[in-house]
N, C-alpha and C positions, 0 to 999 in steps of 0.2 A: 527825415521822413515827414513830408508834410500831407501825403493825402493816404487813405489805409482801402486798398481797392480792397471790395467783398462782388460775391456775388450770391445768390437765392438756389438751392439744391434741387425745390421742386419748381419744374415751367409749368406747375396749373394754378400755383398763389392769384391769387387780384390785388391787383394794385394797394387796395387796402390791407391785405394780409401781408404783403411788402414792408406798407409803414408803418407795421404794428411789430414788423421783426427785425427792419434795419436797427443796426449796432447805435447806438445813439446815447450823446453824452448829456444828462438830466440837466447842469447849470454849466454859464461858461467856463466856468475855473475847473470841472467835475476832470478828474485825472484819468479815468475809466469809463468805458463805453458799456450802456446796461446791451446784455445779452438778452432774448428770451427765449419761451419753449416755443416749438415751432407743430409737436404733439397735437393735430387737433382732436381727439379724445380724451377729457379728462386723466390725469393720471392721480391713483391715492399713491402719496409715501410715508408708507405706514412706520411708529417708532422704532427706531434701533434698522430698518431697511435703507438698503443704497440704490440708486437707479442709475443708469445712462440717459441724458435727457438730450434731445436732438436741438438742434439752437436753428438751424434751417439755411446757414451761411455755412461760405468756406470763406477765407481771405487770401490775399501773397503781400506778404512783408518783406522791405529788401533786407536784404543781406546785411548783417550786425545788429537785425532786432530781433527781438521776439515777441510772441503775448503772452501774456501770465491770467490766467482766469479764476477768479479770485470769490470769495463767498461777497453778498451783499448784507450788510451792515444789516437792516433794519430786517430783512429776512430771518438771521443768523438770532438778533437779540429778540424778536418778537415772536418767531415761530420755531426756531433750533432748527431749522435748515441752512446748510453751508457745505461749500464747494469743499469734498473729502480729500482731495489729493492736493489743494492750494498751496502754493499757487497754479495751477497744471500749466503744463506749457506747451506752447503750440511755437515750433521749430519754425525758422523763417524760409526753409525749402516743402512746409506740410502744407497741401491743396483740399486734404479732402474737409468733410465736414466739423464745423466745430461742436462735441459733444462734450455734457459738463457731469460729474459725478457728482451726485448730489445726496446727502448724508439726512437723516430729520434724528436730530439728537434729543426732539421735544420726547412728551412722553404722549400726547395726541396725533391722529392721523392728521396728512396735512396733504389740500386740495392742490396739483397744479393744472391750467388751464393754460387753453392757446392762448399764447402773447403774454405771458405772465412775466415778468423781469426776473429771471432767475440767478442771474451772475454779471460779473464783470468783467470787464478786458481791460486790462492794464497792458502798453507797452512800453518797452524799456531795452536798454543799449546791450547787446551779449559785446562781452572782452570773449576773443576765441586766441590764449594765447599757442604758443609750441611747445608743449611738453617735452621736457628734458627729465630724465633719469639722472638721481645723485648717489653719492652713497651716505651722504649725511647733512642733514637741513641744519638750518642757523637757528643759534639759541635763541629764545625769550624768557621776558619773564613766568610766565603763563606755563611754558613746558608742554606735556603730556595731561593736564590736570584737566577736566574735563567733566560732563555731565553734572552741572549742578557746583562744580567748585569754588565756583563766587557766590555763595550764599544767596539768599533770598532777599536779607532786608541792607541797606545800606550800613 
């Protein structure tokens, strides 16, 4: 996949309102495309509340990819907003719009506004293999052992 077709949900945007909401990657190397709010009414997300935040794109992804939308770094560590369901996924047959659940873990309210960078899009390869039914899986070391049963510190 070398091109990621979007298109704009509302046909009243202006051209500026376009390039303040296309998917767009901050550095060359950046692995993720910043999202933003597409909202244009101020939204408060107040401590310990979750919202649905409209992103104002849909995409089509071919077949064996997906996108994963993901919280932003400096959002997450400066203001304790972060994408609640992370990484969420958006199916490579899903057309409608891309919306981001969005968590504010601060203990302050916190401002979003039109065009704010709220998340990210990471894409990445789905394996879809055949599910086969056993009646008994192959051993490891590991076992059943689980939640927490490699300790904490090396």
């Amino acid at each position: 996949m070398n091109i990621l077709r979007f298109k704009y949900i509302d046909p009243t945007l202006t051209a500026d309102d376009k390039a303040l909401l296309a998917p767009a990657q901050k550095t060359a190397w950046a692995s993720g495309f910043d999202l933003a709010c597409a909202q244009k009414d101020n939204i408060t997300l107040y401590p310990g509340q979750r919202l649905l935040v409209s992103t104002g794109i849909a995409i089509s992804l071919d077949p064996g990819f997906e996108g994963q939308v993901r919280s932003r770094s400096g959002l997450a560590l400066k203001n304790g907003v972060v994408v609640l369901n992370a990484p969420g996924t958006i199916d490579a047959d899903y057309r409608g719009e891309i919306k981001v659940i969005l968590g504010n873990l601060s203990e302050e309210p916190f401002q979003i506004c039109f065009a704010m960078r709220i998340a990210q899009l990471v894409l990445a390869s789905v394996i879809t293999p055949r599910m086969t039914e056993v009646d008994a899986l192959d051993e490891s070391e590991r076992g059943e052992r689980g939640f927490g049963s490699t300790g904490l510190v090396a």
